[in-house]
py3Dmol code that shows the C-alpha trace and the ligand (Angstrom):
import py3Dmol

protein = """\
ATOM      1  CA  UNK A   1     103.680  48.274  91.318  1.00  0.00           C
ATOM      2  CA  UNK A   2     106.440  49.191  94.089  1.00  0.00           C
ATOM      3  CA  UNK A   3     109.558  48.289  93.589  1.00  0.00           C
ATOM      4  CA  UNK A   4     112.715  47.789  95.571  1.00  0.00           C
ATOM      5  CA  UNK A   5     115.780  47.697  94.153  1.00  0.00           C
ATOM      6  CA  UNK A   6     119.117  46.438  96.101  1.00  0.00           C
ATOM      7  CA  UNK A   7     121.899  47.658  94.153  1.00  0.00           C
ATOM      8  CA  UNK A   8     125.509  46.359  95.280  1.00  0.00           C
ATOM      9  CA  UNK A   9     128.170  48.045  92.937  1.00  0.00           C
ATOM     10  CA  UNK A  10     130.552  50.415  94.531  1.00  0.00           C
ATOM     11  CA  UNK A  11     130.954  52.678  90.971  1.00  0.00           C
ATOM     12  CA  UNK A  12     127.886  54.785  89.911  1.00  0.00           C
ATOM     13  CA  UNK A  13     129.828  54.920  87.163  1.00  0.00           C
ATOM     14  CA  UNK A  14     129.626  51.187  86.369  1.00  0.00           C
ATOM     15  CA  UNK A  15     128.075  49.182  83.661  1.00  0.00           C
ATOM     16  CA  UNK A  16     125.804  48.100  86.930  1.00  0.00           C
ATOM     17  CA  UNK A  17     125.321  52.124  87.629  1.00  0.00           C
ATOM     18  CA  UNK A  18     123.931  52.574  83.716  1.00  0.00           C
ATOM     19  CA  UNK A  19     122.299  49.395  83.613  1.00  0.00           C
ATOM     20  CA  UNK A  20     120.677  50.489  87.153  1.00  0.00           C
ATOM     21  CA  UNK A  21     119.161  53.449  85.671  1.00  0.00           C
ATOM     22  CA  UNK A  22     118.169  51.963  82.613  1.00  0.00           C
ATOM     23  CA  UNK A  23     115.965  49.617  84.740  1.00  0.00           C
ATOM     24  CA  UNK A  24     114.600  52.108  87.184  1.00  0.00           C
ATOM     25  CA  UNK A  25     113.778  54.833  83.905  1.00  0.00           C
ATOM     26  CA  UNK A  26     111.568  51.778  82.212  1.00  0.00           C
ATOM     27  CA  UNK A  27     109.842  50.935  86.078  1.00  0.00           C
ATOM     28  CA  UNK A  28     109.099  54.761  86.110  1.00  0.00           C
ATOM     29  CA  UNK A  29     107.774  54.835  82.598  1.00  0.00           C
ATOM     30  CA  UNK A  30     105.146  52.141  83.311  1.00  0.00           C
ATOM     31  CA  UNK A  31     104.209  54.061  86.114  1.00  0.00           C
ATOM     32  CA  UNK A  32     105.747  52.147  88.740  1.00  0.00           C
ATOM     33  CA  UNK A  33     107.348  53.549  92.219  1.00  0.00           C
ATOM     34  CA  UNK A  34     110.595  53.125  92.999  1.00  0.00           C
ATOM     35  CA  UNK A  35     113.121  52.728  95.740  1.00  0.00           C
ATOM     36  CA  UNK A  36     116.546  51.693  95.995  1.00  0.00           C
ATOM     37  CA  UNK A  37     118.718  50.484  98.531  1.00  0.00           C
ATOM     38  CA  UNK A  38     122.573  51.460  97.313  1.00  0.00           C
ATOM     39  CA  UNK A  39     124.381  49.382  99.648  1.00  0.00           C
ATOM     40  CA  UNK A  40     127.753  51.108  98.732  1.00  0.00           C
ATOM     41  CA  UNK A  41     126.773  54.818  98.815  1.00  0.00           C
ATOM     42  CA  UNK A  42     124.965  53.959 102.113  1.00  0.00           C
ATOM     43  CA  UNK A  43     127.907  52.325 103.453  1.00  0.00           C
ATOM     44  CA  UNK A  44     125.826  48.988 104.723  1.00  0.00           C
ATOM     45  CA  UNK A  45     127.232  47.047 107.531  1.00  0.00           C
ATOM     46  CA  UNK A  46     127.782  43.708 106.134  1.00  0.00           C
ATOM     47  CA  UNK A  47     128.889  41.853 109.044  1.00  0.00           C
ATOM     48  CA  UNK A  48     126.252  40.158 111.753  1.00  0.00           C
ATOM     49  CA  UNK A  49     128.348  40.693 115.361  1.00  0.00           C
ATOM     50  CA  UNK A  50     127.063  41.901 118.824  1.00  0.00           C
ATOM     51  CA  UNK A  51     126.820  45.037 118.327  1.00  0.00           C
ATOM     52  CA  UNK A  52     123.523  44.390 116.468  1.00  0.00           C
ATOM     53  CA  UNK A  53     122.293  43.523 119.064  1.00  0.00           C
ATOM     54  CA  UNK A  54     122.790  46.558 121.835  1.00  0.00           C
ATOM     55  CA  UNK A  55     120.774  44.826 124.566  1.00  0.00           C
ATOM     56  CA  UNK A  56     122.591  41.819 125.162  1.00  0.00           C
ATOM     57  CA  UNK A  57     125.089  42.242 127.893  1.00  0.00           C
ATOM     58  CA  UNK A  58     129.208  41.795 127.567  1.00  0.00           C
ATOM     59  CA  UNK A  59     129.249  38.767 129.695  1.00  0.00           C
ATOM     60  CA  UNK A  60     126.769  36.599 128.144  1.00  0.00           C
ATOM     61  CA  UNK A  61     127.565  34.416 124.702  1.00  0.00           C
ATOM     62  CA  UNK A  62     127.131  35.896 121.383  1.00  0.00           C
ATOM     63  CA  UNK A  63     124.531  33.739 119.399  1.00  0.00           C
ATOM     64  CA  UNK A  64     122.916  35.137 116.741  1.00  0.00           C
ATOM     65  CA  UNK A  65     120.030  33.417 115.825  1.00  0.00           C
ATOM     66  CA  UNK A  66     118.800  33.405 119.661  1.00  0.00           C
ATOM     67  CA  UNK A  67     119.508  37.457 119.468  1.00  0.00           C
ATOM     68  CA  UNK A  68     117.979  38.042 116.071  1.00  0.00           C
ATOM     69  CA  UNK A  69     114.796  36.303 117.748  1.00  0.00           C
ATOM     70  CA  UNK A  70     114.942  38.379 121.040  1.00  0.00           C
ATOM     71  CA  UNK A  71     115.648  41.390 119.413  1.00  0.00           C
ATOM     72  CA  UNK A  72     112.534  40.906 116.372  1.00  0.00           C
ATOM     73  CA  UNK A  73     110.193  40.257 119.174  1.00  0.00           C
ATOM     74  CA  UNK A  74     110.774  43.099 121.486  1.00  0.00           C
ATOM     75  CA  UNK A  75     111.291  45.191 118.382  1.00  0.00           C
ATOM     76  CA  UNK A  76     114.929  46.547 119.408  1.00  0.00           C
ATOM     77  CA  UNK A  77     116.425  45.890 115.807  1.00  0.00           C
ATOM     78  CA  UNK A  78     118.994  48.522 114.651  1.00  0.00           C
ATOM     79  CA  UNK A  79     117.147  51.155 112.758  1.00  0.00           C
ATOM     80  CA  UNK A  80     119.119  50.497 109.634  1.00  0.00           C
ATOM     81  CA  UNK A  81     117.572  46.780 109.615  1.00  0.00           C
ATOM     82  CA  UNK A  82     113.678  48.103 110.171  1.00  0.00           C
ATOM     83  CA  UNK A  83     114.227  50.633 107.646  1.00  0.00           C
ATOM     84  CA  UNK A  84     114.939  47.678 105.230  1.00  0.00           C
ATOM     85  CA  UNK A  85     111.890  45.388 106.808  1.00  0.00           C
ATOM     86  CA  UNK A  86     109.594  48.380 106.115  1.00  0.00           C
ATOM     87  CA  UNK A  87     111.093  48.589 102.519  1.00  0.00           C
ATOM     88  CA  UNK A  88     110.599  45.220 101.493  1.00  0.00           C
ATOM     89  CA  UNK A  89     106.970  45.479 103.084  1.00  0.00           C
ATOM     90  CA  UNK A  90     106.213  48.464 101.026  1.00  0.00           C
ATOM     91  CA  UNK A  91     107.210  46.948  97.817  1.00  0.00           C
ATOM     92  CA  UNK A  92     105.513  44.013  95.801  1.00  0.00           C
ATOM     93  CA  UNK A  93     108.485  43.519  93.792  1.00  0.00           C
ATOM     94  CA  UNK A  94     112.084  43.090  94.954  1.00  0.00           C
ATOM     95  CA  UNK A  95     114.960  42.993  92.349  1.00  0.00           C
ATOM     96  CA  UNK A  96     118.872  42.704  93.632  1.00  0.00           C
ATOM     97  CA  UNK A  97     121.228  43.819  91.374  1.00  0.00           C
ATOM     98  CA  UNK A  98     125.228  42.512  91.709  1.00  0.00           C
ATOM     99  CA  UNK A  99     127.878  41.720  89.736  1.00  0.00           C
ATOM    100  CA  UNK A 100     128.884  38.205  90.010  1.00  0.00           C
ATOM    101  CA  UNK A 101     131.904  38.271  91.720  1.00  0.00           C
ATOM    102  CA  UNK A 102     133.872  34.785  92.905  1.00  0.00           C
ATOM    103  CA  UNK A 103     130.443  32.488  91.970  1.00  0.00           C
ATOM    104  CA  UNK A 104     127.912  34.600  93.961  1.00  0.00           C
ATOM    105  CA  UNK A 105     126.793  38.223  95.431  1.00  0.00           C
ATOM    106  CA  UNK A 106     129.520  40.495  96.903  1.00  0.00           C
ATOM    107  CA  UNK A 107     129.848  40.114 100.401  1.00  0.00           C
ATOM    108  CA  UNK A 108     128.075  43.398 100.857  1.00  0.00           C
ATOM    109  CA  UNK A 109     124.706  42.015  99.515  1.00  0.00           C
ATOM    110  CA  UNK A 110     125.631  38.981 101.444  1.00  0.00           C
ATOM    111  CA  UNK A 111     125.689  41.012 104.527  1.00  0.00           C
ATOM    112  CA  UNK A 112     122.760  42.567 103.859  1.00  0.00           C
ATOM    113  CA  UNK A 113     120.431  39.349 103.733  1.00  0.00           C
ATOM    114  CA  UNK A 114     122.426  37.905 106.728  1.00  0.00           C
ATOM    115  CA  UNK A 115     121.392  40.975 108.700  1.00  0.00           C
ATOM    116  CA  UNK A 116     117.818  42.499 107.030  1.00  0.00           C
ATOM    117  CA  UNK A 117     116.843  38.774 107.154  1.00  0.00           C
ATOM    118  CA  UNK A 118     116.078  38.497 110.738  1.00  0.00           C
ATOM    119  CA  UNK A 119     114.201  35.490 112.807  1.00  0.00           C
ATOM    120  CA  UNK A 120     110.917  36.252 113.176  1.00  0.00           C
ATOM    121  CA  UNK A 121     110.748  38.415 110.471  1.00  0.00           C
ATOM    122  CA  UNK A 122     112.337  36.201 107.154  1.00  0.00           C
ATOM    123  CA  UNK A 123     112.850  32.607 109.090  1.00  0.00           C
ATOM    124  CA  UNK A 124     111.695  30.910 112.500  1.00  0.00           C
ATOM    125  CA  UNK A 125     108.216  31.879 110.809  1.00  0.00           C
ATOM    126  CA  UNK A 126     105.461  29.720 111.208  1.00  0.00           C
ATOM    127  CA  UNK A 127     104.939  26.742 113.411  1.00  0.00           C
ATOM    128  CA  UNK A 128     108.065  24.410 113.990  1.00  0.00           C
ATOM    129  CA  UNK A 129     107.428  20.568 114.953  1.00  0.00           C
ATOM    130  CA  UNK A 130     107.623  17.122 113.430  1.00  0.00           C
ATOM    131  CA  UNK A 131     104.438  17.824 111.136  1.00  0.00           C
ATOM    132  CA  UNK A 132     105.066  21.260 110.120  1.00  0.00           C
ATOM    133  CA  UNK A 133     108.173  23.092 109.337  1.00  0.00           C
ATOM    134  CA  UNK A 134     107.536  26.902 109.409  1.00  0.00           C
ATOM    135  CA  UNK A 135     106.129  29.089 106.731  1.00  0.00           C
ATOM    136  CA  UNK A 136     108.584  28.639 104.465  1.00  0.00           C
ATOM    137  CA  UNK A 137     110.275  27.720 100.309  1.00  0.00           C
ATOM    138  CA  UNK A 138     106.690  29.260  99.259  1.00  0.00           C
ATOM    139  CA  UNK A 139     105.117  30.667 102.771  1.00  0.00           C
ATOM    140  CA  UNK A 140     106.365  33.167 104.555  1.00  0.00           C
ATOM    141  CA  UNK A 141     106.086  36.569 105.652  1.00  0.00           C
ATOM    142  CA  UNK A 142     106.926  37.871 101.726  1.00  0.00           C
ATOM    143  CA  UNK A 143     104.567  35.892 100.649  1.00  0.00           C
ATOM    144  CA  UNK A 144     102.589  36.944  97.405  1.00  0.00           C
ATOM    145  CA  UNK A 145     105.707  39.776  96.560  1.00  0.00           C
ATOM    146  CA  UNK A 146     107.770  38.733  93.535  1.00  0.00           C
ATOM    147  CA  UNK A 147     111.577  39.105  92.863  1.00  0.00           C
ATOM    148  CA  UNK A 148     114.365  38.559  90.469  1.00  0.00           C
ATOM    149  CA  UNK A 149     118.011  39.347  90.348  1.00  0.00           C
ATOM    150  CA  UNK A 150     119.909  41.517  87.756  1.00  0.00           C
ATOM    151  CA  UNK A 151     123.351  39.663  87.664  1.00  0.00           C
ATOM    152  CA  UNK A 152     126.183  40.678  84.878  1.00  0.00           C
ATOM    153  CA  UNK A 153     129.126  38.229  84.569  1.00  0.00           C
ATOM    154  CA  UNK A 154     132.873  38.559  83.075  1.00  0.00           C
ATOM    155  CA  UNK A 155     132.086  34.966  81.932  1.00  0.00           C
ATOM    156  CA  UNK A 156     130.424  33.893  78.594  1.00  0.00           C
ATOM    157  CA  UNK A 157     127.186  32.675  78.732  1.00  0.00           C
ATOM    158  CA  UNK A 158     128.094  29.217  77.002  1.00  0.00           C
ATOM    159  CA  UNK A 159     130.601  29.110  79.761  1.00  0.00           C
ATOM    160  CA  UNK A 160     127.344  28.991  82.398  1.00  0.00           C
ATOM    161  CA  UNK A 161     125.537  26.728  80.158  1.00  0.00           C
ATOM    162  CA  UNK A 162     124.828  22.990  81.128  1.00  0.00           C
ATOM    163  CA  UNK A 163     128.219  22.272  80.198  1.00  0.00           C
ATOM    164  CA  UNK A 164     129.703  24.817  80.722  1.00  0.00           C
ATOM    165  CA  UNK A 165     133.148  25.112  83.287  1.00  0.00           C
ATOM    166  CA  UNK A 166     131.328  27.439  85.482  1.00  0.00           C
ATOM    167  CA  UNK A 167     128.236  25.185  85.399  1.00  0.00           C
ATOM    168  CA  UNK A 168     124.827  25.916  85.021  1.00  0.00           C
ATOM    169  CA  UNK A 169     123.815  29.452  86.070  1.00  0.00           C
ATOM    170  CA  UNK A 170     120.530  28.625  87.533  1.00  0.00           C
ATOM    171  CA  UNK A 171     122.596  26.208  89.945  1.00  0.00           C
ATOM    172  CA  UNK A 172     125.111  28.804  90.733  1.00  0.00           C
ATOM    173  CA  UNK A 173     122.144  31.145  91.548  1.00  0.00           C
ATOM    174  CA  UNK A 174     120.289  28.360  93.191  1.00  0.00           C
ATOM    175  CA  UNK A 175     120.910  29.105  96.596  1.00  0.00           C
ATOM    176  CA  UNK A 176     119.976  33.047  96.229  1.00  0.00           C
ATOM    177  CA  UNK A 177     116.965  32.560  94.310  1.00  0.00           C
ATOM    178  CA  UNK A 178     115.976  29.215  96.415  1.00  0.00           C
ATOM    179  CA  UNK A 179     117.444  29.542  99.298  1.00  0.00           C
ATOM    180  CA  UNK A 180     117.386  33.351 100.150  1.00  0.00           C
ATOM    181  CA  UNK A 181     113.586  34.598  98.029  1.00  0.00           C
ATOM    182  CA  UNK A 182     111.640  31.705  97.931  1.00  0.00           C
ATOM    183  CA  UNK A 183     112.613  30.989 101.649  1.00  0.00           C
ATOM    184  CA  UNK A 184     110.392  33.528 102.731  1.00  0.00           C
ATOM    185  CA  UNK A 185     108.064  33.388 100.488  1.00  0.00           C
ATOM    186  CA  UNK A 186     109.086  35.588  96.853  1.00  0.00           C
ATOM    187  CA  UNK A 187     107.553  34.228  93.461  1.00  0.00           C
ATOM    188  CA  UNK A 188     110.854  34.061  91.712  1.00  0.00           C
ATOM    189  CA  UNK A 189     110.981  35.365  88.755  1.00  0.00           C
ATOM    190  CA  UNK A 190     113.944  33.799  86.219  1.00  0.00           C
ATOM    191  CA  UNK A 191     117.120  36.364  86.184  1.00  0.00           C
ATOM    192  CA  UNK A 192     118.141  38.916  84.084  1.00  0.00           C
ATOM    193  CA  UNK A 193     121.754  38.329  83.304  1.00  0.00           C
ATOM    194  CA  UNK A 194     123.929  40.140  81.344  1.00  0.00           C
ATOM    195  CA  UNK A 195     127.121  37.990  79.853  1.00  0.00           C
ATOM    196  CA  UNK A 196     130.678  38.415  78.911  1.00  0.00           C
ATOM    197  CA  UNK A 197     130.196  42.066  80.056  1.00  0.00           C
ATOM    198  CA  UNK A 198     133.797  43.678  80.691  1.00  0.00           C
ATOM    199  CA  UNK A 199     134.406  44.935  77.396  1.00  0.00           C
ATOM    200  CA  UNK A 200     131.096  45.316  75.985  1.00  0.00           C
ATOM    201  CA  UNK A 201     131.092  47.728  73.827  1.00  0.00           C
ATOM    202  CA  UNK A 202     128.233  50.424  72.530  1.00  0.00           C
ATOM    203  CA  UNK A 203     126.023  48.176  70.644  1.00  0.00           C
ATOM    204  CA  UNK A 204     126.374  45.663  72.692  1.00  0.00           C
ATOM    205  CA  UNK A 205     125.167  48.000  76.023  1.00  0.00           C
ATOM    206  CA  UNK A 206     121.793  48.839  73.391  1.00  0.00           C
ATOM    207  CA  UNK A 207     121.368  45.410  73.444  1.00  0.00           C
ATOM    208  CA  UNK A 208     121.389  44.416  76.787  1.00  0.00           C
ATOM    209  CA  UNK A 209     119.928  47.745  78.309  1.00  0.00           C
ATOM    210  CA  UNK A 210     116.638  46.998  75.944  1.00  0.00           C
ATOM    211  CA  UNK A 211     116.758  42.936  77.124  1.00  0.00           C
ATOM    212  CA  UNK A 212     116.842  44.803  80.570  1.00  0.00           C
ATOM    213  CA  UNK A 213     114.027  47.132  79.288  1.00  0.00           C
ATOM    214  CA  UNK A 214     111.621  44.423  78.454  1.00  0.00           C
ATOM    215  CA  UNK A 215     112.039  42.774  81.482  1.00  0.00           C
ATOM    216  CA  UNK A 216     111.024  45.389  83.313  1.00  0.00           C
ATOM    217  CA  UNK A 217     108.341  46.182  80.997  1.00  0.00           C
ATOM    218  CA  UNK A 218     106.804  42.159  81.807  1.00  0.00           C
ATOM    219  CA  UNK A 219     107.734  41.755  85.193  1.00  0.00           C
ATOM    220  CA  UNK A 220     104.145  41.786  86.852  1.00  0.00           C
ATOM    221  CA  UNK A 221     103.247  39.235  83.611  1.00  0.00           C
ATOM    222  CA  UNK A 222     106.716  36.868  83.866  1.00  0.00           C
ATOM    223  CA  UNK A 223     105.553  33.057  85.136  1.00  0.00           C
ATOM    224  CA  UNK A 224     107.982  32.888  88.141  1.00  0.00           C
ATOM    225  CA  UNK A 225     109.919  29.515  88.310  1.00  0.00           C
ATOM    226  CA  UNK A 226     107.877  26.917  89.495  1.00  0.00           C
ATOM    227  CA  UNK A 227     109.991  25.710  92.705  1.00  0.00           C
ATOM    228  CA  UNK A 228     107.934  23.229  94.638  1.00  0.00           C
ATOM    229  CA  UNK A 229     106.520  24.578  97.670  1.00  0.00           C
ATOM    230  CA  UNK A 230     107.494  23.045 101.098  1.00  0.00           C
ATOM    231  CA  UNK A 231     104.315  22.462 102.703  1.00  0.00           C
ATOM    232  CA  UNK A 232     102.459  21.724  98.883  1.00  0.00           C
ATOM    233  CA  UNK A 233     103.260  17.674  99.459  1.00  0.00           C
ATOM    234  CA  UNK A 234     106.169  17.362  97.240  1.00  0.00           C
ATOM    235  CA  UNK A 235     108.415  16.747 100.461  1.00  0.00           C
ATOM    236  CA  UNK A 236     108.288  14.556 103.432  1.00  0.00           C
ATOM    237  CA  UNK A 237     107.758  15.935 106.696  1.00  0.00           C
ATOM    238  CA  UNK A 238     110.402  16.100 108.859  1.00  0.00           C
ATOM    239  CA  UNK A 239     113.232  14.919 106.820  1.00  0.00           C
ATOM    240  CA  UNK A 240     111.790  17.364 103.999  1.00  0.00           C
ATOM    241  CA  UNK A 241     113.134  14.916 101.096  1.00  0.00           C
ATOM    242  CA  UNK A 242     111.102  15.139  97.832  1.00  0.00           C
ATOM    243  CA  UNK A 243     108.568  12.188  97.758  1.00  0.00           C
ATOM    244  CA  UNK A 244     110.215   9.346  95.921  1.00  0.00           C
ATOM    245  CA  UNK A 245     107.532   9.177  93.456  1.00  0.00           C
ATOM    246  CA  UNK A 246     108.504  12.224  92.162  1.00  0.00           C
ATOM    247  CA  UNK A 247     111.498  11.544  91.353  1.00  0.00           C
ATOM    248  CA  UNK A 248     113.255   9.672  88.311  1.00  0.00           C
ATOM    249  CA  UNK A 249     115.912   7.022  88.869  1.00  0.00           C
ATOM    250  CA  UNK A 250     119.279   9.228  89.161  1.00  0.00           C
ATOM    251  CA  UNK A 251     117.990  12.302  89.319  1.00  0.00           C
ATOM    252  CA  UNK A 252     119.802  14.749  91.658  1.00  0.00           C
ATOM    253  CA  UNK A 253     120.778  18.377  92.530  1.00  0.00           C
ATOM    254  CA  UNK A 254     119.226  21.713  92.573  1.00  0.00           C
ATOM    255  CA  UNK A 255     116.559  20.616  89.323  1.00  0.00           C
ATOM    256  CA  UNK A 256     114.413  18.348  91.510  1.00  0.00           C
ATOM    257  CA  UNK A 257     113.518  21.376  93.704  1.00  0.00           C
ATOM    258  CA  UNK A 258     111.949  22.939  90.550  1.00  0.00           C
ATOM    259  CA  UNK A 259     108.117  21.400  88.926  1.00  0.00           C
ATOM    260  CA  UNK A 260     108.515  21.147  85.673  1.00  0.00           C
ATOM    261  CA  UNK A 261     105.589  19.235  84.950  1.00  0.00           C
ATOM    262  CA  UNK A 262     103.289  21.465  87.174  1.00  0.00           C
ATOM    263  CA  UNK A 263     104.606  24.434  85.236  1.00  0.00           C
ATOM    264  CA  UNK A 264     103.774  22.528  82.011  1.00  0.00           C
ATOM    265  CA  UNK A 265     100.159  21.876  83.220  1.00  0.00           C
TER     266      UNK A 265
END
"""
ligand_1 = """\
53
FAD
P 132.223 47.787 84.375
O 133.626 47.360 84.588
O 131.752 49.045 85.015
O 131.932 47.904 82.832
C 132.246 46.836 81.938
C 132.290 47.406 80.553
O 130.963 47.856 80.211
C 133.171 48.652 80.397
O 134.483 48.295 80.136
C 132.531 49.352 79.246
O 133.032 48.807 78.044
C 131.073 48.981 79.347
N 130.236 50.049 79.921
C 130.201 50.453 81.198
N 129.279 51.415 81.364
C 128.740 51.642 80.131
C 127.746 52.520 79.649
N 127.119 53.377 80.448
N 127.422 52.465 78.361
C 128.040 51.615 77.536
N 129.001 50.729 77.930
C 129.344 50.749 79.232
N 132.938 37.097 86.421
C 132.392 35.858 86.290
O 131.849 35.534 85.237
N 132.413 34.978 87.340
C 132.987 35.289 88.524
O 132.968 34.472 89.437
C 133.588 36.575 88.667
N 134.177 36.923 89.838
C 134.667 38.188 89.974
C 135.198 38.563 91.210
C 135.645 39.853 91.401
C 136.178 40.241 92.741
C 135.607 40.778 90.334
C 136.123 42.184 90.527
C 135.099 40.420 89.115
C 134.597 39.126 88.917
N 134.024 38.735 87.714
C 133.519 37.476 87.575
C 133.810 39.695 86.623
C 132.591 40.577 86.954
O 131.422 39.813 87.043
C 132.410 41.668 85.907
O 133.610 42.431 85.869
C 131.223 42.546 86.222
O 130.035 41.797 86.071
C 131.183 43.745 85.288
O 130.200 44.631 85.749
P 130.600 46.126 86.143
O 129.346 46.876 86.411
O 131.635 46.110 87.207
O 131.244 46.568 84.753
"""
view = py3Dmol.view(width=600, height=400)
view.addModel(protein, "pdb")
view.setStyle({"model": 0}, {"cartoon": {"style": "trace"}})
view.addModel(ligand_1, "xyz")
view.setStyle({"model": 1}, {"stick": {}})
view.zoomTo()
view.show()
């Protein structure tokens, strides 16, 4: 397999740094190739803003979806960006690795997707109208690629648990794992997280690092979680609700969007 791995720590030195390695040693010992995008040490530019976009002059008004589309299609992208397109192309496996910081990614990961994730190229894919709503949640252009995220936490795992303060970690990662890889396309594969990390001490690193270990050791193998595809007929088209059939008297919220029954089957 090729992988990519997007790794957003600023410390090398970091529990992130060792668990980094960890990962890419096992992906190397099965054979696999590897490539990583270190955010950090490569000092990404997190923030979308006009200079992005070279070509469009001073006077006119900055929008960026309209200027991501131009600047796809007549292939004027900063090379930074198409170095990251041709990444994720090359590899059938993509696996972002963050600490969770504030709920979610840190804003340099962030940046990254708002940027790398052009139109054309991750949405405005497909044909748009009142039938069909673009290759996307299942289609796409990384469609048939797989990805997963490595996330540690400061928090305790029951702490992310259904009742849990935090709440659930597969709604807190909801909108990266639904909203930012299945969006164009990614089999998801459920996350590797690492809890109540800070002071974690020797045994407890041998612990996780061979939890990591094994997950890299299955992840061509791992069923990826069984989100509903958009254009499957789970949702209506245009309002893209989920049929009413499928759902149970007061259900709500992120679980709807994943087939549990399908996955069963
Ligand atoms: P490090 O600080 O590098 O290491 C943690 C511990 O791991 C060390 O103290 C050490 O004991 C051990 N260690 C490190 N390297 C090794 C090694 N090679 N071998 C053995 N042991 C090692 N947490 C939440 O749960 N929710 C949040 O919303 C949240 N928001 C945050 C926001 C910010 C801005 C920050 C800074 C932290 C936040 N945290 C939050 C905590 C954060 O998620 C953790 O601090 C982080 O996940 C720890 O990862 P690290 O790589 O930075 O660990």
């Amino acid at each position: 397999m090729k992988v990519l791995l997007v790794f957003a720590h600023p410390e090398p030195r970091s529990l992130n740094g060792a668990l980094r390695d960890v990962a890419i040693r096992e992906l190397e010992a099965q054979g696999h190739e590897v490539r990583v995008s270190d955010l950090y040490a490569e000092k990404w530019k997190s923030e979308v803003d006009r200079s992005d976009f070279p070509s469009i002059s001073a006077d006119t008004q900055f929008k960026p979806s309209r200027a991501s589309k131009a600047a796809f299609t007549t292939d004027t992208l900063t090379q930074d960006v198409t170095a990251e397109h041709e990444k994720l192309l090359w590899a059938d496996t993509l696996i972002l690795q963050f600490p969770l910081w504030w709920y979610t990614m840190p804003a340099i990961l962030k940046g990254w997707v708002d940027r790398v994730y052009a139109y054309g190229f991750a949405y405005g894919v497909g044909e748009h109208n009142d039938t069909y709503w673009g290759d996307r949640f299942g289609e796409g252009t990384l469609k048939g690629k797989r990805a997963m995220l490595i996330v540690t936490t400061g928090g305790w795992q029951e702490h992310y648990s259904a009742r849990g303060v935090n709440g659930p970690i597969e709604d807190l990662l909801f909108p990266i794992n639904h909203g930012i890889l299945y969006y164009p396309g990614y089999d998801v594969l459920p996350p590797f997280v690492a809890y109540r990390v800070d002071r974690i001490d020797q045994a407890g690193f041998a612990d996780v690092a061979e939890r990591l270990r094994e997950r890299m050791r299955t992840l061509a193998t791992t069923p990826p979680i069984p989100y509903r595809q958009q254009n499957g007929g789970d949702y209506l088209i245009p309002s893209l609700q989920l049929r009413p059939d499928l759902v149970n008297p007061g259900d709500r919220g992120f679980a709807l969007h994943v087939n549990r029954q399908g996955a069963a089957e």
